[in-house]
C-alpha positions as CSV (number, residue, x, y, z in Angstrom):
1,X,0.0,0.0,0.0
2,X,3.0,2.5,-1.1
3,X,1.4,6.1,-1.5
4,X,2.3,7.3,-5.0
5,X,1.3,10.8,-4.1
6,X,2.9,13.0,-6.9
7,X,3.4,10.7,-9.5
8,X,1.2,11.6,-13.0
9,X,0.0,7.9,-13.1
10,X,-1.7,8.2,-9.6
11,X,-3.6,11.5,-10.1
12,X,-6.1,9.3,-12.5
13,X,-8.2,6.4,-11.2
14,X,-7.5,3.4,-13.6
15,X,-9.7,2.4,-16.2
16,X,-10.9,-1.1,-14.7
17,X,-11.9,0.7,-11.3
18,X,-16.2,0.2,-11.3
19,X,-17.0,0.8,-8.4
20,X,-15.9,4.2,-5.8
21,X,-17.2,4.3,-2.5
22,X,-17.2,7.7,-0.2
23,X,-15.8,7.3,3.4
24,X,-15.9,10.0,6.3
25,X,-13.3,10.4,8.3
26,X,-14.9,12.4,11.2
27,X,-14.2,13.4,14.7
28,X,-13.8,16.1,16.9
29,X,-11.3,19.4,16.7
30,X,-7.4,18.5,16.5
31,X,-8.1,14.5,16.7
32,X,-5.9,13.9,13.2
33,X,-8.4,13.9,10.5
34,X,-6.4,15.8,8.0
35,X,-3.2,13.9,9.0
36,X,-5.2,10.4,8.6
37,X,-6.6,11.3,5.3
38,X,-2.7,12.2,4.3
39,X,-1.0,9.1,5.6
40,X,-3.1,6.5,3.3
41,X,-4.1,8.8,0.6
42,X,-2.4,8.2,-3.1
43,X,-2.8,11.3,-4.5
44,X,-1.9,14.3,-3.2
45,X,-4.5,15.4,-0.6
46,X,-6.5,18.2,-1.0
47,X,-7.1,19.9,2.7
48,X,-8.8,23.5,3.2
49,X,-6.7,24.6,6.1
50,X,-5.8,27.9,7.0
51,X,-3.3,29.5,10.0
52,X,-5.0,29.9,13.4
53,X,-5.4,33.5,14.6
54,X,-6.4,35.6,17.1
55,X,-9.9,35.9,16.2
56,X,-10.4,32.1,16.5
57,X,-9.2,32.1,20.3
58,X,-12.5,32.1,21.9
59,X,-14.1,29.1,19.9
60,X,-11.3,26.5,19.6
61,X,-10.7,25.2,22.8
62,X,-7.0,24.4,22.9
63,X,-6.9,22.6,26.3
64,X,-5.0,19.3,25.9
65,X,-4.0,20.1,22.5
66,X,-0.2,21.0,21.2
67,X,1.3,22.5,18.9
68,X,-1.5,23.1,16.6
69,X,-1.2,26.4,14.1
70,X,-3.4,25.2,11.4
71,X,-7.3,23.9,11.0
72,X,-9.4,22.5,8.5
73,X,-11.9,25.1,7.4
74,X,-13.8,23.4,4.9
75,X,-12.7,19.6,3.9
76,X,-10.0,17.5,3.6
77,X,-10.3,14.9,0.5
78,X,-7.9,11.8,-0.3
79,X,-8.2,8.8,-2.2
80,X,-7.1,5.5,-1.9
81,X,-7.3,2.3,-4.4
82,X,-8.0,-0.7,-2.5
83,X,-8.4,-3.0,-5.7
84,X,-8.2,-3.3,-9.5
85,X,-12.1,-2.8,-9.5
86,X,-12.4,-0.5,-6.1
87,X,-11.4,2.7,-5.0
88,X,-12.3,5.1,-2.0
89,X,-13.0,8.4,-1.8
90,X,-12.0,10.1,1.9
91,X,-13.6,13.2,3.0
92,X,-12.6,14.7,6.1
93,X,-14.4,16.7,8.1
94,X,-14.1,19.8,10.1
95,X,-14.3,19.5,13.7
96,X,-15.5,22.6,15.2
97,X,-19.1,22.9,15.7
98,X,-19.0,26.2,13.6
99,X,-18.8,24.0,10.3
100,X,-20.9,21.5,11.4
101,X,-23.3,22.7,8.6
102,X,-21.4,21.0,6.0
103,X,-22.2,17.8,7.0
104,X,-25.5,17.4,5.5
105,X,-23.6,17.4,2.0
106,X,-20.5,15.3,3.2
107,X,-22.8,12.8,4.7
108,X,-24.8,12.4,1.4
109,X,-23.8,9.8,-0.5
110,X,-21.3,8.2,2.2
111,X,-21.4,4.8,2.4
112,X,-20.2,5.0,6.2
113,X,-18.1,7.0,8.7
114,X,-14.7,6.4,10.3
115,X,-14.9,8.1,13.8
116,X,-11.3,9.2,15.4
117,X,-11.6,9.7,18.7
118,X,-8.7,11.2,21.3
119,X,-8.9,9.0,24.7
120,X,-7.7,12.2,26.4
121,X,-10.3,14.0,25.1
122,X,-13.4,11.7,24.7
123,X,-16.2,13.6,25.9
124,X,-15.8,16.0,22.5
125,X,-16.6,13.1,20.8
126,X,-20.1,13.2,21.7
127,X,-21.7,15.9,19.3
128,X,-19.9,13.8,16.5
129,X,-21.6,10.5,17.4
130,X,-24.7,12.6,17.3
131,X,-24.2,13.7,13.7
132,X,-23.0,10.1,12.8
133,X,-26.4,8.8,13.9
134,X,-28.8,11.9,12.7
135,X,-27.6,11.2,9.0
136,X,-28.2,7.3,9.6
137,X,-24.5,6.1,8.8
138,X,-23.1,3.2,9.8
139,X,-19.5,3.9,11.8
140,X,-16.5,2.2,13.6
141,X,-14.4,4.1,15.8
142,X,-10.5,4.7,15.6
143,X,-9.1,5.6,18.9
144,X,-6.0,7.7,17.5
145,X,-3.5,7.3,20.5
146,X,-0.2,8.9,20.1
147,X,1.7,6.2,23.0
148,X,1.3,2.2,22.5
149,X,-0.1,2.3,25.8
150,X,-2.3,4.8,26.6
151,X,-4.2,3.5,29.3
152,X,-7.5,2.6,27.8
153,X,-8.8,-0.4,27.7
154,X,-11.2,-1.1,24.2
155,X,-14.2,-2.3,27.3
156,X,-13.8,1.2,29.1
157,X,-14.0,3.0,26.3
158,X,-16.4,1.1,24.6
159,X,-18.6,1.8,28.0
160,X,-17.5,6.1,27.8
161,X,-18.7,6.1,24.5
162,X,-21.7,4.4,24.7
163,X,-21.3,2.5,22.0
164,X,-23.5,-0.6,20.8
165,X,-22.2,-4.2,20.7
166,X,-21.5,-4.3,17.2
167,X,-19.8,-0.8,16.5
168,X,-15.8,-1.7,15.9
169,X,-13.7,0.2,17.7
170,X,-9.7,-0.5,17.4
171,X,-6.4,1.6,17.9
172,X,-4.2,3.6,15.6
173,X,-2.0,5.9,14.8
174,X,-3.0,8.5,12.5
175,X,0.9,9.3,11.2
176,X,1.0,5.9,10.6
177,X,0.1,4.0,7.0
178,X,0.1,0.6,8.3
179,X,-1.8,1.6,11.6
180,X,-4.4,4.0,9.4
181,X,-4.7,1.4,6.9
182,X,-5.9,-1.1,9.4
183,X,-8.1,1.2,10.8
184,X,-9.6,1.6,7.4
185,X,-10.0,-1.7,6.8
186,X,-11.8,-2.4,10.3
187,X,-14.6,-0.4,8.5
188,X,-14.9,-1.7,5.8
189,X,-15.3,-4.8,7.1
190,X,-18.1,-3.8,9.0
191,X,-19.7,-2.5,6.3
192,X,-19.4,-5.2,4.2
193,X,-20.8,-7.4,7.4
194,X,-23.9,-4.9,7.5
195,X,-24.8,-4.7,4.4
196,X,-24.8,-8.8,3.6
């Protein structure tokens, strides 16, 4: 699963692809969307962020986050070839509840939702679960954790979250191809299992 981003042969989806799914990749402010949808995407990505300023001081809430200059004001869009005949289209999301507007058109059309979640921040989560469930799609939840052990265990936050029996929920790393491609794969896999 090399990313090709750059190369002229990758910016075209090949002729025998027949079938292009669209994927969210949602979650709260500063949880790793934009560097998720980077990681695994073949093309270059396309991401709507702009510098932080001043005037943004009083809506982002900062606390537990660092080092974070940049947000995404509009999208963030990769894609990624999974097979001769398949190919997904990622779109991330913003997180702040100021764009939360937009995701009446993200969410049409997507075949499911990939939810990243910070364990140190779970509770922000919350109004993203919401959305995920008012637009009816079907979700697993990546629990983007910086440390290999962070303290959580899948039951406890399965129980914070709320979360019914059968939504996935597994561990990544969002800088991380082979730790983002897994996460991936978790939902598609659940799709695939819902839908048959």
């Amino acid at each position: 699963m090399d990313s090709n981003a750059g190369s002229a042969e990758s910016v075209y989806v090949p002729e025998a692809v027949r079938t292009a799914a669209k994927i969210l990749v949602v979650g709260h402010f500063a949880v790793g969307k934009t560097t998720f949808i980077g990681t695994l995407s073949e093309i270059t990505p396309l991401r709507t962020e702009e510098k932080m300023t001043q005037a943004s001081a009083h809506v982002d809430d900062l606390r537990g986050v660092t080092g974070k200059e940049t947000t995404t004001v509009a999208l963030d869009f990769g894609r990624l070839t999974l097979s001769e005949e398949l190919v997904l289209y990622l779109f991330g999301t913003p997180g702040q509840q100021r764009f939360m507007q937009l995701w009446e058109d993200m969410a049409r059309g997507a075949l499911g939702a990939l939810l990243l979640v910070d364990p140190s921040r779970l509770t922000e989560s919350f109004p993203v679960i919401d959305l995920i469930e008012k637009y009816g799609l079907e979700y697993a939840i990546a629990v983007n954790s910086f440390e290999a052990d962070n303290g959580h265990a899948e039951e406890e936050l399965r129980e914070a979250l709320d979360l019914l029996p059968h939504t996935p929920v597994v561990f990544c790393d969002a800088r991380d191809q082979n730790s983002s491609a897994q996460a991936l794969i978790t939902l598609v896999q659940h799709l695939l299992a819902r839908t048959s």
